[in-house]
N, C-alpha and C positions, 0 to 999 in steps of 0.2 A: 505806834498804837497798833495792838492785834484788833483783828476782825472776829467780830462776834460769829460768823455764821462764815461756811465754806458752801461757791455754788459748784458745783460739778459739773462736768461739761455737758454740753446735749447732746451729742453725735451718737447716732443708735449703735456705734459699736463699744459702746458704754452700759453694760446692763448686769441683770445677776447673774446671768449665765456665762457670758466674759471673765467675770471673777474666779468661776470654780475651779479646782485644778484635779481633776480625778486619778493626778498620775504620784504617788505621796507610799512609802512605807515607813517603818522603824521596826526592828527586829532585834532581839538579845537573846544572848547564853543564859542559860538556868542553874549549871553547874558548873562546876572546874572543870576547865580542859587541861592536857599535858599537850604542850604543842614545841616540836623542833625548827629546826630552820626550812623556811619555805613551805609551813606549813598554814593550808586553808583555815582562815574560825569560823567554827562553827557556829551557827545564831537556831537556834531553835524551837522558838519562841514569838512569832509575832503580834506587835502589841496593833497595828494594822498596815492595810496593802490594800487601799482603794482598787486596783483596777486585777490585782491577782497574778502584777509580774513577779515577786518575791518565791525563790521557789530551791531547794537543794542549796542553801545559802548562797543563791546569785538571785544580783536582780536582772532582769533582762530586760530594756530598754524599749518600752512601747511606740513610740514615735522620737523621730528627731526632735530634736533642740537639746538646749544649756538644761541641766541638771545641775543642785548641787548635792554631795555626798558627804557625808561623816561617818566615819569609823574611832571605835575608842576600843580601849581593851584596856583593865586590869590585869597586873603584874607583881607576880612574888616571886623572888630568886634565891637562890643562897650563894652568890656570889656577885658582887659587883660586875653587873657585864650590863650593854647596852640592849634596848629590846626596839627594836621596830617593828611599824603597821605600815602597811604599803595599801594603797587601794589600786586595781588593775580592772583594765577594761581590757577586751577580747584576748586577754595574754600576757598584758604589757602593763607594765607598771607606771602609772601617772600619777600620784599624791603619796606623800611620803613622809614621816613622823617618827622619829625614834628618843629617846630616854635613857637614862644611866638606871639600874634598879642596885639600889644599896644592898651591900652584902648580907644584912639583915633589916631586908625593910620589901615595901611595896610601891608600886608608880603607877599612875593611868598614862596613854601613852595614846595620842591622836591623829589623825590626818583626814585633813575638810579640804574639797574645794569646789570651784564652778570648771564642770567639764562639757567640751560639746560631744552629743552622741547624734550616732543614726539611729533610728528603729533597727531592732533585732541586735542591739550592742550587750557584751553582759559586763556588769561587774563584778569583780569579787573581793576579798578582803582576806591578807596574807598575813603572817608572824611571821618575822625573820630574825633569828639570832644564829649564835652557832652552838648553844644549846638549849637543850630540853628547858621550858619554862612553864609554871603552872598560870594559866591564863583564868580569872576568878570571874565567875556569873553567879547571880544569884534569882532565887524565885520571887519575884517581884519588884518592890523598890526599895535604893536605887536600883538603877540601871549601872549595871560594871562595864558589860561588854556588851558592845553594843552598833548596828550598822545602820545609817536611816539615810531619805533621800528623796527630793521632789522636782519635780519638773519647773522650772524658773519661767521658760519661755521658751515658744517653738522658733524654729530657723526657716 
């Protein structure tokens, strides 16, 4: 049998302001990029950045804790070759996602996960193939390419 009604705990570290999470972006391309290997994407475009870390397409890590992060990118090749998105924090590549793009076709191509940061940590979001590939944004919706990310929980 379900229960008509849910009680909520009492403990006063249960309230509205416990809930809120002021640490949250999502950020896209508007246009085509031309991107080679090991090259930075560009986001452009902030759809919002509560607290104002999102900045030179990095986010830079306001307080420690778990973060999770998603990166996507649209992809058109004219060759069958493989495209990867990497997401990197201070350097170093931590989530990782790559894709076959059909000789005559298109891929979206993604990498999410839950990372733990310090405050003042950045991350960025990479293309790596070993050629030039046009990386597709557009102005409005959907969302092609695309980098977002919120704060999960502090450490």
């Amino acid at each position: 049998m379900l229960a008509s009604s849910v009680t909520l705990p009492t403990s006063s570290t249960v309230n509205a302001s416990s809930l809120y999470n002021p640490y949250k972006f999502f950020a896209y391309h508007n246009t085509t990029q031309s991107l080679g290997s090991a090259a930075q994407v560009a986001f452009n475009t902030e759809v919002l950045d509560t607290n104002s870390n999102f900045s030179s397409n990095t986010y830079t890590v306001p307080v420690a804790g778990f973060y999770y992060f998603k990166a996507q990118m649209y992809v058109s090749g004219s060759a069958a070759v493989f495209n990867a998105i990497s997401i990197y924090k201070n350097g170093s590549m931590l989530l990782f996602g790559d894709a076959l793009v059909p000789a005559t076709g298109d891929v979206s191509v993604g990498a999410e996960g839950l990372v733990q940061c310090a405050a003042g940590d950045t991350i960025r979001v990479y293309h790596s193939n070993s050629t030039t590939q046009t990386v597709y944004g557009q102005a409005g919706l959907p969302y092609y390419t695309y980098f977002s990310g919120f704060l999960v929980s502090t450490t």
